[in-house]
Backbone as XML, in Angstrom:
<?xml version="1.0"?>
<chain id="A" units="angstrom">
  <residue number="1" name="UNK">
    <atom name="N" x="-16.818" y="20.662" z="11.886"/>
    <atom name="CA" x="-15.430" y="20.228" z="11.831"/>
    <atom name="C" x="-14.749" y="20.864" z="10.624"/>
  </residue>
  <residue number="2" name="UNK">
    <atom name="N" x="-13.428" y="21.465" z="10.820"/>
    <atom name="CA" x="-12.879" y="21.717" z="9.878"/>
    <atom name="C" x="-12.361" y="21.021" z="8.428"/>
  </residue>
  <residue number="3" name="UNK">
    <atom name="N" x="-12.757" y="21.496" z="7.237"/>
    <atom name="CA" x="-12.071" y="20.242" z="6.434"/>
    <atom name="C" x="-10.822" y="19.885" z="5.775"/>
  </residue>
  <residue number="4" name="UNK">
    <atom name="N" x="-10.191" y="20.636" z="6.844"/>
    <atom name="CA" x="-8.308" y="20.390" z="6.566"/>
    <atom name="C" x="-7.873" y="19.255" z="8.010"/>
  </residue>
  <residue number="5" name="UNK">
    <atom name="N" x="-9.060" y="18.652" z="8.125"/>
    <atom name="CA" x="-8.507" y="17.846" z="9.585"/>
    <atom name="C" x="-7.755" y="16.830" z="9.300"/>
  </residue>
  <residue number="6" name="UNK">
    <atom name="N" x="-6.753" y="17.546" z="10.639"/>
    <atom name="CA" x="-5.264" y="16.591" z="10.726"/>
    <atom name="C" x="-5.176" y="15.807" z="11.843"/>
  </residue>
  <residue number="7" name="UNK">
    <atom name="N" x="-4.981" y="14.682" z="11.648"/>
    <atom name="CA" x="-4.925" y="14.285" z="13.452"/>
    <atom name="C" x="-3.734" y="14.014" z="13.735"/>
  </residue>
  <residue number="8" name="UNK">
    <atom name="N" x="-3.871" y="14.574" z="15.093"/>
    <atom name="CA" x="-3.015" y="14.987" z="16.224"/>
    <atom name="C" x="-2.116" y="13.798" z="16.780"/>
  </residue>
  <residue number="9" name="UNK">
    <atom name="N" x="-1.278" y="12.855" z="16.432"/>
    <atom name="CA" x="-0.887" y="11.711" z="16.919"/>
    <atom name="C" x="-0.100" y="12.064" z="18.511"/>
  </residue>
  <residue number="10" name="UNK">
    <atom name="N" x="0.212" y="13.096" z="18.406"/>
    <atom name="CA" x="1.240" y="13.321" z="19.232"/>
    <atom name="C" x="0.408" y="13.134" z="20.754"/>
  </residue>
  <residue number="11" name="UNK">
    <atom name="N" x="-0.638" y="13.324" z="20.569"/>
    <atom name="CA" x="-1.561" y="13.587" z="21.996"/>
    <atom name="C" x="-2.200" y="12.078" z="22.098"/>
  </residue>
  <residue number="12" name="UNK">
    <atom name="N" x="-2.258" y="11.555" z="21.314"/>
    <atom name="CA" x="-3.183" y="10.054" z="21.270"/>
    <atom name="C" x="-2.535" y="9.343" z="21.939"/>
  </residue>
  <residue number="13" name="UNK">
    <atom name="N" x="-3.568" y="8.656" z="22.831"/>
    <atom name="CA" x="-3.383" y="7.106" z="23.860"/>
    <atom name="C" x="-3.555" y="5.830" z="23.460"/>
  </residue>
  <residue number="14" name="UNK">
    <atom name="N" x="-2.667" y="5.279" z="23.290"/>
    <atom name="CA" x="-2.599" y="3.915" z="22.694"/>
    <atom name="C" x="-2.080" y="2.539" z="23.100"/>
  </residue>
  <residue number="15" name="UNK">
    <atom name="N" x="-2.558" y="1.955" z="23.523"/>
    <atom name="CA" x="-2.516" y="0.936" z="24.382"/>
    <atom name="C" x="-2.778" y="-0.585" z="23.557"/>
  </residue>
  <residue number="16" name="UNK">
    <atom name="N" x="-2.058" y="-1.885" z="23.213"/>
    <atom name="CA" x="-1.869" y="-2.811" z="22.701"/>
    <atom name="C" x="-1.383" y="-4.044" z="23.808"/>
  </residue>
  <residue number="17" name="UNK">
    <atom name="N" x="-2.478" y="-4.900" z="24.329"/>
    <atom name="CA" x="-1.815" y="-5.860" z="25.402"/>
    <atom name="C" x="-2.080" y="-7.227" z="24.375"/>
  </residue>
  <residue number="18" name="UNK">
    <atom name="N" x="-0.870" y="-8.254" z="24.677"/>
    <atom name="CA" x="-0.794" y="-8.925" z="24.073"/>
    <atom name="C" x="-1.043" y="-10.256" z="24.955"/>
  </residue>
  <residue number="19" name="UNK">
    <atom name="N" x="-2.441" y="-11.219" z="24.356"/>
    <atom name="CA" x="-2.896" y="-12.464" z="25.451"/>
    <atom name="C" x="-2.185" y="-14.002" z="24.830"/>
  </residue>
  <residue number="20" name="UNK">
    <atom name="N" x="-2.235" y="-14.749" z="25.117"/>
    <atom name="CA" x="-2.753" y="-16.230" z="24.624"/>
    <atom name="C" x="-2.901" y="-16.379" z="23.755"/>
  </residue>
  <residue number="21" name="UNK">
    <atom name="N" x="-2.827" y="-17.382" z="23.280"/>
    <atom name="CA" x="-3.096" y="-17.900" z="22.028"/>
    <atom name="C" x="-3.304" y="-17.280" z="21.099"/>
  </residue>
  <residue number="22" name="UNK">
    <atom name="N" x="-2.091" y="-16.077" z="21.062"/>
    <atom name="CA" x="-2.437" y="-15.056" z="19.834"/>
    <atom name="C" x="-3.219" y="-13.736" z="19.633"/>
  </residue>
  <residue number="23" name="UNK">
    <atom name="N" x="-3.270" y="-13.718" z="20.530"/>
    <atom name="CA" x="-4.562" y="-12.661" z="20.714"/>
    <atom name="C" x="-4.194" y="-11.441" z="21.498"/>
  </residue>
  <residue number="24" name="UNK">
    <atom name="N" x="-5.170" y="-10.302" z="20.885"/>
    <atom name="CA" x="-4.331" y="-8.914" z="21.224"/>
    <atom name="C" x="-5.602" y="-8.025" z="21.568"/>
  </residue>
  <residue number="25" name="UNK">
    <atom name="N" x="-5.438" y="-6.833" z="22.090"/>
    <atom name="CA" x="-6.369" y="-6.108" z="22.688"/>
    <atom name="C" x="-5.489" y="-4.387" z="22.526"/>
  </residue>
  <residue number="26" name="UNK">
    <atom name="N" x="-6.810" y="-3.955" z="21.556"/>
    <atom name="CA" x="-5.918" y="-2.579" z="20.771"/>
    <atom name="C" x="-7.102" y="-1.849" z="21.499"/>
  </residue>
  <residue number="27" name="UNK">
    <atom name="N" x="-6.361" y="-0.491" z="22.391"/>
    <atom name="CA" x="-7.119" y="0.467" z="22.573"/>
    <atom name="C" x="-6.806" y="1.887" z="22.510"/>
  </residue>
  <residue number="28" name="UNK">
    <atom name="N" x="-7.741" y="2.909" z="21.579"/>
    <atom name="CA" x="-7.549" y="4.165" z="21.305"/>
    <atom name="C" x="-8.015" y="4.807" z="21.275"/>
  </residue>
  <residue number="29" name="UNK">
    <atom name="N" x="-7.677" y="5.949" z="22.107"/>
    <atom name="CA" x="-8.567" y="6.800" z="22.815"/>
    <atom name="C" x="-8.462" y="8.253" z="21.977"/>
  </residue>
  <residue number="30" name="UNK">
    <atom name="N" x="-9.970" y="8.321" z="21.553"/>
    <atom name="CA" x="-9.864" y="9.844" z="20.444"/>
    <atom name="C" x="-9.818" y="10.917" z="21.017"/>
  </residue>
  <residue number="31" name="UNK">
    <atom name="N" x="-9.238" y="11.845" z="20.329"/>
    <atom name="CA" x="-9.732" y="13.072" z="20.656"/>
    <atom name="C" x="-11.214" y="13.540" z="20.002"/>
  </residue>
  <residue number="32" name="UNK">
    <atom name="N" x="-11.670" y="14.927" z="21.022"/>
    <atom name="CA" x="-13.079" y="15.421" z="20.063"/>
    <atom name="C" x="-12.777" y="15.761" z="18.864"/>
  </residue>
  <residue number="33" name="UNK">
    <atom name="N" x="-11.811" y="15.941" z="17.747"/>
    <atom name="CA" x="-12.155" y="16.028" z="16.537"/>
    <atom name="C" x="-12.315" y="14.735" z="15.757"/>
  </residue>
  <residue number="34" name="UNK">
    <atom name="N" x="-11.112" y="13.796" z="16.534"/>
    <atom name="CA" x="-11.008" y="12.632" z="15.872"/>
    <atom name="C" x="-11.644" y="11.238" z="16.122"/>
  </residue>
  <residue number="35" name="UNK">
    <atom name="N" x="-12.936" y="11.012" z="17.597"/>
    <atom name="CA" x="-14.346" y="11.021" z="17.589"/>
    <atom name="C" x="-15.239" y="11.645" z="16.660"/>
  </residue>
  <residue number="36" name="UNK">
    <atom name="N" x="-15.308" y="13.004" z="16.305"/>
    <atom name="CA" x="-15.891" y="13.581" z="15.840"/>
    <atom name="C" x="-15.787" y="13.040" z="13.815"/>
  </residue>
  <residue number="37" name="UNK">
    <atom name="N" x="-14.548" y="13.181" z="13.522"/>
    <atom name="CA" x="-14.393" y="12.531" z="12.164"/>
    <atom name="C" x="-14.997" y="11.156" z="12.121"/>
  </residue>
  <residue number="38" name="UNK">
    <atom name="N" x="-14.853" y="10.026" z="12.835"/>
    <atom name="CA" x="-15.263" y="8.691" z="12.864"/>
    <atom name="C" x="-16.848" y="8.598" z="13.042"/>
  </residue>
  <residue number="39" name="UNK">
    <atom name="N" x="-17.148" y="9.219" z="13.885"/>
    <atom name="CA" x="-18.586" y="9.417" z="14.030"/>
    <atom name="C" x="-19.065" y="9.965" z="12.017"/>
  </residue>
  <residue number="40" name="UNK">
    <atom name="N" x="-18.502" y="10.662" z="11.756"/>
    <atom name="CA" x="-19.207" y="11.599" z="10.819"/>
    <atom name="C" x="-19.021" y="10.247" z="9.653"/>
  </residue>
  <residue number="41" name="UNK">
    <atom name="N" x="-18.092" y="9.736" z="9.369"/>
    <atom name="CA" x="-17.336" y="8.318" z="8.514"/>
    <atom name="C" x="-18.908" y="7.313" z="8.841"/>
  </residue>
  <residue number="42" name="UNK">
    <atom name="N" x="-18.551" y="6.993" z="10.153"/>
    <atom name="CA" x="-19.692" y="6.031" z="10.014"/>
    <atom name="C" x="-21.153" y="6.005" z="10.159"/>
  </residue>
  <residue number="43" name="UNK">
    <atom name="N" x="-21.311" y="7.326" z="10.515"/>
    <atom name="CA" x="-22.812" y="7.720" z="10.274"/>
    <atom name="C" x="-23.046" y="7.960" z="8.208"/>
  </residue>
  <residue number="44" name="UNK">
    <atom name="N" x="-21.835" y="8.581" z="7.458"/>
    <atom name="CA" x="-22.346" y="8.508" z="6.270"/>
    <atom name="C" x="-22.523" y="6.612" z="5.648"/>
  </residue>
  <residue number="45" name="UNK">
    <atom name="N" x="-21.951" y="6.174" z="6.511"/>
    <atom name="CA" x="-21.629" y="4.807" z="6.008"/>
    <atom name="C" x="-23.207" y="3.596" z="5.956"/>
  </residue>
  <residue number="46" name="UNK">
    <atom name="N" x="-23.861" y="3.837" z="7.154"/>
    <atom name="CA" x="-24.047" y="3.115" z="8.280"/>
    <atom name="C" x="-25.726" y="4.058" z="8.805"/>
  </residue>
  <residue number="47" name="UNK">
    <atom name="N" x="-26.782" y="3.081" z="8.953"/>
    <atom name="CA" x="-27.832" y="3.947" z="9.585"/>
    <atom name="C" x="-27.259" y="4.345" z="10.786"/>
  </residue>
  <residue number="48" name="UNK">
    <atom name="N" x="-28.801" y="5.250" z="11.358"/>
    <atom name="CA" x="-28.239" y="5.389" z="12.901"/>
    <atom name="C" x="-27.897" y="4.662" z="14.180"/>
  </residue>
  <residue number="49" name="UNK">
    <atom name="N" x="-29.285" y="3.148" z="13.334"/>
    <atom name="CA" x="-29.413" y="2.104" z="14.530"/>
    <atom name="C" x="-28.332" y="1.310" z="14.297"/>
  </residue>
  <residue number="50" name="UNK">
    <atom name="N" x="-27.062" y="1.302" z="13.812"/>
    <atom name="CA" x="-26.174" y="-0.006" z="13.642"/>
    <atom name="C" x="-25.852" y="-0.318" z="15.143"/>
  </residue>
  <residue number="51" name="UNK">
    <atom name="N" x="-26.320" y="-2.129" z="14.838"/>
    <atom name="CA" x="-25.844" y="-2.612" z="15.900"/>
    <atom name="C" x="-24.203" y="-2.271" z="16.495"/>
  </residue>
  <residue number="52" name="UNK">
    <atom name="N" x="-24.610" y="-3.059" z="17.944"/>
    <atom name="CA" x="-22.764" y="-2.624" z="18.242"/>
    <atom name="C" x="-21.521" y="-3.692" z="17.677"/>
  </residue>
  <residue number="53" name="UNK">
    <atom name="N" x="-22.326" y="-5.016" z="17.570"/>
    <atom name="CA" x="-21.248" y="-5.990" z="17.040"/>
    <atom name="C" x="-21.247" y="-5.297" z="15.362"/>
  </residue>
  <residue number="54" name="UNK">
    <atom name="N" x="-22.136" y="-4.882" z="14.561"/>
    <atom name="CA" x="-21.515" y="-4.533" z="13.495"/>
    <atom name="C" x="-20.417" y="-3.240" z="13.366"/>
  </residue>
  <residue number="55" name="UNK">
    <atom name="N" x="-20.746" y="-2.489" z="14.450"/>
    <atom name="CA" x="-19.877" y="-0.845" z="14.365"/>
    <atom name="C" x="-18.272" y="-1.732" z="15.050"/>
  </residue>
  <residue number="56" name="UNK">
    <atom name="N" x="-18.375" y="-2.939" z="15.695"/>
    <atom name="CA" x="-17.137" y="-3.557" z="15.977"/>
    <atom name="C" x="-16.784" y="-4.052" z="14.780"/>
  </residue>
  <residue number="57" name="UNK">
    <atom name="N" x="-17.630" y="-4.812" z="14.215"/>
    <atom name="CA" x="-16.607" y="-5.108" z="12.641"/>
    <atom name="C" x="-16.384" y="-4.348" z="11.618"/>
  </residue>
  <residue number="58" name="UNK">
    <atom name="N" x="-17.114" y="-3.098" z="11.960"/>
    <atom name="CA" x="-16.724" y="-2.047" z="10.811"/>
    <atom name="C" x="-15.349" y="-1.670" z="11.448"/>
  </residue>
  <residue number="59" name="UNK">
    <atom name="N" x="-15.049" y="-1.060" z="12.655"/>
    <atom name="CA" x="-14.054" y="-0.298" z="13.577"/>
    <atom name="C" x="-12.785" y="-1.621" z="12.768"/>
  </residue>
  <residue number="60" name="UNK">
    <atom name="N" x="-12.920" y="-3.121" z="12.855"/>
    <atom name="CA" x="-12.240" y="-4.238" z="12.606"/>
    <atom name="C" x="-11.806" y="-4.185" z="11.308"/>
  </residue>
  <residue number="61" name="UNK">
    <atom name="N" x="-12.715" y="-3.444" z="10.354"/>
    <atom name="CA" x="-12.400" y="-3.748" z="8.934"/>
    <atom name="C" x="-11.395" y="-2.334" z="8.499"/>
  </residue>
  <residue number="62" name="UNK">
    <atom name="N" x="-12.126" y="-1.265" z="9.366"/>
    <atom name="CA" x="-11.147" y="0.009" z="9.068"/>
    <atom name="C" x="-9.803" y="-0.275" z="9.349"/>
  </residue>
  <residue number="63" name="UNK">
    <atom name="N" x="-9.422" y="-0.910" z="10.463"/>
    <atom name="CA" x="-7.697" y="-1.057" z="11.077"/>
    <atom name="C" x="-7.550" y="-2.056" z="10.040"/>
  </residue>
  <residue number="64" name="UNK">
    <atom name="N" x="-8.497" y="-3.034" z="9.678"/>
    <atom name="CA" x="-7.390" y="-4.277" z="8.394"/>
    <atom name="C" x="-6.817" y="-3.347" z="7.647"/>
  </residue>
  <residue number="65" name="UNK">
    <atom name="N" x="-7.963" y="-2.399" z="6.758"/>
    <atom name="CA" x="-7.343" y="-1.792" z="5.924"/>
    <atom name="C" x="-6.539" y="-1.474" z="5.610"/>
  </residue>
  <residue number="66" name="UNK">
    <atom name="N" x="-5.996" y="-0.178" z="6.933"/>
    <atom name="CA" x="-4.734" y="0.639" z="7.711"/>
    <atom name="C" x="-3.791" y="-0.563" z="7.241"/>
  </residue>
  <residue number="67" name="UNK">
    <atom name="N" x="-4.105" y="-1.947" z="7.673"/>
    <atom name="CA" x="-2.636" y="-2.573" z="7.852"/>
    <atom name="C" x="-2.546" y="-3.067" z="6.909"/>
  </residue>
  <residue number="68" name="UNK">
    <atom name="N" x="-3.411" y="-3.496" z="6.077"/>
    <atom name="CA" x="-2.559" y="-3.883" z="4.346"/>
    <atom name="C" x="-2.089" y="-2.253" z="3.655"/>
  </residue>
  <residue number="69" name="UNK">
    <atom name="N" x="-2.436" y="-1.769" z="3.734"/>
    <atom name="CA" x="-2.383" y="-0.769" z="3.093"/>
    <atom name="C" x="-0.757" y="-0.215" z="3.652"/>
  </residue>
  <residue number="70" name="UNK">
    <atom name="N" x="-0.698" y="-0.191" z="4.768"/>
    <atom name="CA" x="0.972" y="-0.276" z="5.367"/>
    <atom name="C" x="1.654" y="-1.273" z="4.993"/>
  </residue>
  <residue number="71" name="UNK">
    <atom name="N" x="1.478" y="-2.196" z="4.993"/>
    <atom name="CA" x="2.040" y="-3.228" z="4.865"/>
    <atom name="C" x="2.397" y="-3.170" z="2.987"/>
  </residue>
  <residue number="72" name="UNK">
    <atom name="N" x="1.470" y="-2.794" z="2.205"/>
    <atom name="CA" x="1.311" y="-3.118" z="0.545"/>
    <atom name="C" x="2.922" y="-2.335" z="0.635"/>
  </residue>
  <residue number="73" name="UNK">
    <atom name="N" x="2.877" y="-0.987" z="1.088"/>
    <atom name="CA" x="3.493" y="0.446" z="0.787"/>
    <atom name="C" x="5.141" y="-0.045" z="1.713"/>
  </residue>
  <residue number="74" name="UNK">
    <atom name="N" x="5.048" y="-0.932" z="2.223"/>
    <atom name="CA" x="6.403" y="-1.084" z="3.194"/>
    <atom name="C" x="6.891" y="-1.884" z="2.469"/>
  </residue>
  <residue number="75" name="UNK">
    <atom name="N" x="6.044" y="-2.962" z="1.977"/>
    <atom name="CA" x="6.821" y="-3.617" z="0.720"/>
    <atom name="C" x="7.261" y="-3.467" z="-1.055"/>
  </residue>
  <residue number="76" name="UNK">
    <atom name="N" x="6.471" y="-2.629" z="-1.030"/>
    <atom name="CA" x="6.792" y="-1.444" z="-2.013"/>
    <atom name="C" x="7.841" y="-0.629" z="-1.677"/>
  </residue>
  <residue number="77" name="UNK">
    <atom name="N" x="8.138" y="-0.328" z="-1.455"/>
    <atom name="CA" x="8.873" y="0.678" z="-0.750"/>
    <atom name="C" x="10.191" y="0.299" z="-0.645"/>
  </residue>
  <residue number="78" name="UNK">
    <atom name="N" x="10.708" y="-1.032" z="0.198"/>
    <atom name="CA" x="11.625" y="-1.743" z="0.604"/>
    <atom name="C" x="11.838" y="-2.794" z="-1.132"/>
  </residue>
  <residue number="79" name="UNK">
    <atom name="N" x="10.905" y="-3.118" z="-1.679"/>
    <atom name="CA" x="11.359" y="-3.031" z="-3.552"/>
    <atom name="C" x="12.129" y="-2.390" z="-4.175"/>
  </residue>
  <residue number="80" name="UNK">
    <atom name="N" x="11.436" y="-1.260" z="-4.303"/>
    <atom name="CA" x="12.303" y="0.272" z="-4.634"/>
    <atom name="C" x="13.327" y="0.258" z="-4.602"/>
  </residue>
  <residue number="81" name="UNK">
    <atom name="N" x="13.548" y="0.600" z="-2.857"/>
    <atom name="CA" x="14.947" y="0.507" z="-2.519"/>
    <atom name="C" x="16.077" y="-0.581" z="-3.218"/>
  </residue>
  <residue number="82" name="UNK">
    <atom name="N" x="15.931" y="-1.591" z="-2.881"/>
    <atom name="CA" x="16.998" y="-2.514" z="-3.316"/>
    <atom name="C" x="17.250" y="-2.437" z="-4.733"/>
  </residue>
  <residue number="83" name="UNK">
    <atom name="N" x="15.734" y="-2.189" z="-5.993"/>
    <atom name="CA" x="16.091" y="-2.082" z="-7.047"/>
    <atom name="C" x="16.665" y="-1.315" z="-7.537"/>
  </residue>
  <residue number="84" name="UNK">
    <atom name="N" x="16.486" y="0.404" z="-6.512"/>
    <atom name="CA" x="17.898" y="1.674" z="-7.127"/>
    <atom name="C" x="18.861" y="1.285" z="-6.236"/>
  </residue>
  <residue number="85" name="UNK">
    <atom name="N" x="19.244" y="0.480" z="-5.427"/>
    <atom name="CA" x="20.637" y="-0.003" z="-5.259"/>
    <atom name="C" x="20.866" y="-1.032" z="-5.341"/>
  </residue>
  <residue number="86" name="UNK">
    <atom name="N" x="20.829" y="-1.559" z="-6.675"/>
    <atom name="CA" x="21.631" y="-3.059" z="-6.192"/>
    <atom name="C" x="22.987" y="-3.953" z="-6.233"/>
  </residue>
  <residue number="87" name="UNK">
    <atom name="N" x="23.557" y="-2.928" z="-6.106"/>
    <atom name="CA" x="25.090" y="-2.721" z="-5.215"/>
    <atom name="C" x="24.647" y="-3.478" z="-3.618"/>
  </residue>
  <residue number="88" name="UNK">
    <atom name="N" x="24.109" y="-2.659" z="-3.223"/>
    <atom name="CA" x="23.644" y="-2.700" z="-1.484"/>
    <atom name="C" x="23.079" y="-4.055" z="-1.265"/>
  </residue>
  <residue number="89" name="UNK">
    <atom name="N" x="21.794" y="-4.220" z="-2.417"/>
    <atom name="CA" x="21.481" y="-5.693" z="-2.203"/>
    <atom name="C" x="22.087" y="-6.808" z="-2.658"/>
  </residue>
  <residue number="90" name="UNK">
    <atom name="N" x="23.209" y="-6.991" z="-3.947"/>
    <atom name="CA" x="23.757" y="-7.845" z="-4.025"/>
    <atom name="C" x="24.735" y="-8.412" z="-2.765"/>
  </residue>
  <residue number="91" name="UNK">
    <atom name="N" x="25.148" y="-6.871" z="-2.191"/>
    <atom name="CA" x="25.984" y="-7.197" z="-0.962"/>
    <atom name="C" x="24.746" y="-7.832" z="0.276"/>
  </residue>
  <residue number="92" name="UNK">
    <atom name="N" x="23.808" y="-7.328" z="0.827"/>
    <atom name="CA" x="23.172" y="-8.061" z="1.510"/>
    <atom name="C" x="22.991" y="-9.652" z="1.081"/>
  </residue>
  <residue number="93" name="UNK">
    <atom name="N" x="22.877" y="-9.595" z="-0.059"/>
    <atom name="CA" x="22.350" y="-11.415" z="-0.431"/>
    <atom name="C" x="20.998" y="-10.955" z="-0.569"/>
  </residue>
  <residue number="94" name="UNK">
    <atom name="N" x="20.715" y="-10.394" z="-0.930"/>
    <atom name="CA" x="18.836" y="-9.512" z="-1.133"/>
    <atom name="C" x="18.303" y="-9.933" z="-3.038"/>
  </residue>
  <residue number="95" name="UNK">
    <atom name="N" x="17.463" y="-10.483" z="-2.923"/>
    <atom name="CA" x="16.927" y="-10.153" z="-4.521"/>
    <atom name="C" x="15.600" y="-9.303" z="-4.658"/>
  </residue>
  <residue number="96" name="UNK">
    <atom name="N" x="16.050" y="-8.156" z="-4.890"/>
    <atom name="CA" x="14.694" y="-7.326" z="-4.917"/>
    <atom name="C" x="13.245" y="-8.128" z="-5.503"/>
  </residue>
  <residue number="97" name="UNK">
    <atom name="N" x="12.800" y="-9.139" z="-6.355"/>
    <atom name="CA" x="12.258" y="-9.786" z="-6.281"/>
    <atom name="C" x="11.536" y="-11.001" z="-5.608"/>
  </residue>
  <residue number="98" name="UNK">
    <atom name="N" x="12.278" y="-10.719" z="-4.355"/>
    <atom name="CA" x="11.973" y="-11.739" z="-2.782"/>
    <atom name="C" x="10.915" y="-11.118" z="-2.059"/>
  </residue>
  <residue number="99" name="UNK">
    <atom name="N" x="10.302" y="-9.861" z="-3.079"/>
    <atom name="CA" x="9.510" y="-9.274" z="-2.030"/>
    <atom name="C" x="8.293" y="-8.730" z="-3.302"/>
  </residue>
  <residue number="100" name="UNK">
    <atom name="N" x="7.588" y="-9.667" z="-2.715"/>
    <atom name="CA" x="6.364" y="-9.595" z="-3.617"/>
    <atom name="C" x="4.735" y="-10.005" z="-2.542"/>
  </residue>
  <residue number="101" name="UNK">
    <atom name="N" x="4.188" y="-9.057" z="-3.258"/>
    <atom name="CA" x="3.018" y="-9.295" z="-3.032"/>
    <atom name="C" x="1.949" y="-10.193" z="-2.964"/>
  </residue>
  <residue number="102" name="UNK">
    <atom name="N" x="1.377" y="-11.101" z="-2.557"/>
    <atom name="CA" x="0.629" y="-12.203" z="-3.151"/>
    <atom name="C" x="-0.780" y="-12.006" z="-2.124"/>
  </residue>
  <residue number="103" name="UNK">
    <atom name="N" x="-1.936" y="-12.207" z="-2.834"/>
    <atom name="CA" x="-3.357" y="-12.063" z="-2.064"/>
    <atom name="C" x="-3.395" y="-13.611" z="-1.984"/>
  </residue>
  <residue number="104" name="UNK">
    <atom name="N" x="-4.378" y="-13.799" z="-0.140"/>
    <atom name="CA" x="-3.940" y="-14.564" z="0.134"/>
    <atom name="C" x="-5.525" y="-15.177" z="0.556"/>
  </residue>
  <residue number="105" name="UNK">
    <atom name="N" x="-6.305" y="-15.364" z="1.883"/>
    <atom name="CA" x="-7.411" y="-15.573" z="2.470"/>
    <atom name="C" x="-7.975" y="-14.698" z="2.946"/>
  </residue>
  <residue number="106" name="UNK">
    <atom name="N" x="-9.309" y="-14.236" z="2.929"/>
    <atom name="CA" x="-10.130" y="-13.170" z="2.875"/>
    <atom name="C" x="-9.935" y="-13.354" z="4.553"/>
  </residue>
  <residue number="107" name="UNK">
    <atom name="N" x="-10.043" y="-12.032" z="5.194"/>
    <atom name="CA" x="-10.863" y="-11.678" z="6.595"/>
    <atom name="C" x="-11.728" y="-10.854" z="6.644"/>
  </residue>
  <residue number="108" name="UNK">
    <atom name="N" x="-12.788" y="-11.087" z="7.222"/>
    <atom name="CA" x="-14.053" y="-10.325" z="7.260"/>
    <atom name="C" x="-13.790" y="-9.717" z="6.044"/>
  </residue>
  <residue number="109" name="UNK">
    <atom name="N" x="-14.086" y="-10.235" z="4.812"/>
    <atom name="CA" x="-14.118" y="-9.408" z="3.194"/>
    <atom name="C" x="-12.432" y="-8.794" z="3.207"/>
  </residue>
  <residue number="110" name="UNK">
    <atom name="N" x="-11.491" y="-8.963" z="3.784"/>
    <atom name="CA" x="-10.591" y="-7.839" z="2.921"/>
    <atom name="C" x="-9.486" y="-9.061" z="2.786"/>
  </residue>
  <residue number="111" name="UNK">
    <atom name="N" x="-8.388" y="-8.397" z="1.877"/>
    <atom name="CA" x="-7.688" y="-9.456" z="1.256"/>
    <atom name="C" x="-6.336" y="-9.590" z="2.450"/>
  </residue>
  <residue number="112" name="UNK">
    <atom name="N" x="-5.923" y="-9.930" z="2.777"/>
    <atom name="CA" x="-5.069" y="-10.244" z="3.754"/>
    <atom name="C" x="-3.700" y="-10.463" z="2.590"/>
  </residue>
  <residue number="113" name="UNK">
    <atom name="N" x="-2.405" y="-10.130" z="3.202"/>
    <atom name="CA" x="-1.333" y="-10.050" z="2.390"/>
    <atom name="C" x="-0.208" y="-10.761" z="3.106"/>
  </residue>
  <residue number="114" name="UNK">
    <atom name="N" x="0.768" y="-11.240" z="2.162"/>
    <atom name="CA" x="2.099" y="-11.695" z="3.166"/>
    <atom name="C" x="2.881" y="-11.793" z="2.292"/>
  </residue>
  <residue number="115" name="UNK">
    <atom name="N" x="4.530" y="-11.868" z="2.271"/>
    <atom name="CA" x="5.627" y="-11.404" z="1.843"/>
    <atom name="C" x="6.378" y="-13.008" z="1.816"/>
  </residue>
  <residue number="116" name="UNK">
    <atom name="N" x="6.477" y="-13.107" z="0.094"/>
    <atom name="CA" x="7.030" y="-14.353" z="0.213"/>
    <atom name="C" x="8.204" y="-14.454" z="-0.234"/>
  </residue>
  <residue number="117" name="UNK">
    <atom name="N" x="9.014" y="-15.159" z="-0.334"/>
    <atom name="CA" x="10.467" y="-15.341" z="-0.510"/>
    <atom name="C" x="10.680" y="-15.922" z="-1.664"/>
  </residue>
  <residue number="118" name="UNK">
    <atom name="N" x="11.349" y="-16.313" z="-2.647"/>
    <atom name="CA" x="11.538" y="-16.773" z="-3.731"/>
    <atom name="C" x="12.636" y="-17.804" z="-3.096"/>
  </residue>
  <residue number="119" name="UNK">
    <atom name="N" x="12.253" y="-19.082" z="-4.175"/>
    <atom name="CA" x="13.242" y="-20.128" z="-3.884"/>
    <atom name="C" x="14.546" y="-20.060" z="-4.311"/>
  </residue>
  <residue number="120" name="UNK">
    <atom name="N" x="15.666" y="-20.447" z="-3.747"/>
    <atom name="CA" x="16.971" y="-20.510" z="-3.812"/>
    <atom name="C" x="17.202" y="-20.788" z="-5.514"/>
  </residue>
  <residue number="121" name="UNK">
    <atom name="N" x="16.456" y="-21.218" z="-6.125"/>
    <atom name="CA" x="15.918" y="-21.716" z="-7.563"/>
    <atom name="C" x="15.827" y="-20.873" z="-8.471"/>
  </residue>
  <residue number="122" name="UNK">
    <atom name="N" x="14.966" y="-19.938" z="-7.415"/>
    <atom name="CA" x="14.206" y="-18.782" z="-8.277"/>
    <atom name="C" x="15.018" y="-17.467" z="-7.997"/>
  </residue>
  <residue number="123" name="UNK">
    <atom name="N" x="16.487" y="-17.365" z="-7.258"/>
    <atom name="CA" x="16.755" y="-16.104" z="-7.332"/>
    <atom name="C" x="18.144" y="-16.138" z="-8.474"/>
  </residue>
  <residue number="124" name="UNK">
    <atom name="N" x="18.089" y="-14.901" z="-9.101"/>
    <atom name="CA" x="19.045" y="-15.178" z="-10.067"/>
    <atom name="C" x="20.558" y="-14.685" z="-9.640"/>
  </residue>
  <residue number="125" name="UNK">
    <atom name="N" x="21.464" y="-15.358" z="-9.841"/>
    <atom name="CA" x="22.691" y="-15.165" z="-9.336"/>
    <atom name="C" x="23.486" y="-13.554" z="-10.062"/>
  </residue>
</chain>
């Protein structure tokens, strides 16, 4: 495999059905390089014999990651913003400080995140 590998989103199949009581069903279909990268990830990770329920909670722990890690950077990000304008957010009713980070209850080991609001108390006029 090359080691400038880029993956290809544009070609990827991705499929998300949404059940009951909360519950969701994510499916994604690789290409051979990007099989090929995951394979290579979790073979350095991982003997050869890993069970399949553990290569499911590894596959489980890689996407948490993905999504705090989006999630850290979207709220970062959307910080930023309001704090080099806050023209824009005083006009929204926004306190760039309404958007904070806080670690919350572990899933399978990783820290799970959520975006809390500051009290009517706590924003400064």
């Amino acid at each position: 495999m090359d080691d400038n590998f880029k993956l290809d989103l544009e070609n990827w199949r991705v499929k998300a059905k949404q059940y009951n009581r909360g519950r969701m069903k994510i499916i994604i279909n690789l290409g051979k390089e990007e099989a090929s990268a995951y394979l290579q990830l979790k073979n350095s990770v991982f003997p050869e014999d890993l069970k399949e329920e553990e290569e499911r909670d590894f596959l489980k722990q890689i996407l948490f990651m993905g999504f705090e890690t989006f999630h850290r950077n979207l709220i970062n990000r959307t910080r930023k913003m309001l704090e080099d304008n806050p023209e824009k957010a005083k006009e929204l009713g926004i306190n760039p400080s309404d958007f904070q980070i806080q670690e919350t209850k572990e899933i399978e080991g990783l820290g799970d995140i959520v975006v809390t609001k500051a009290s009517d108390s706590d924003v400064a006029e």
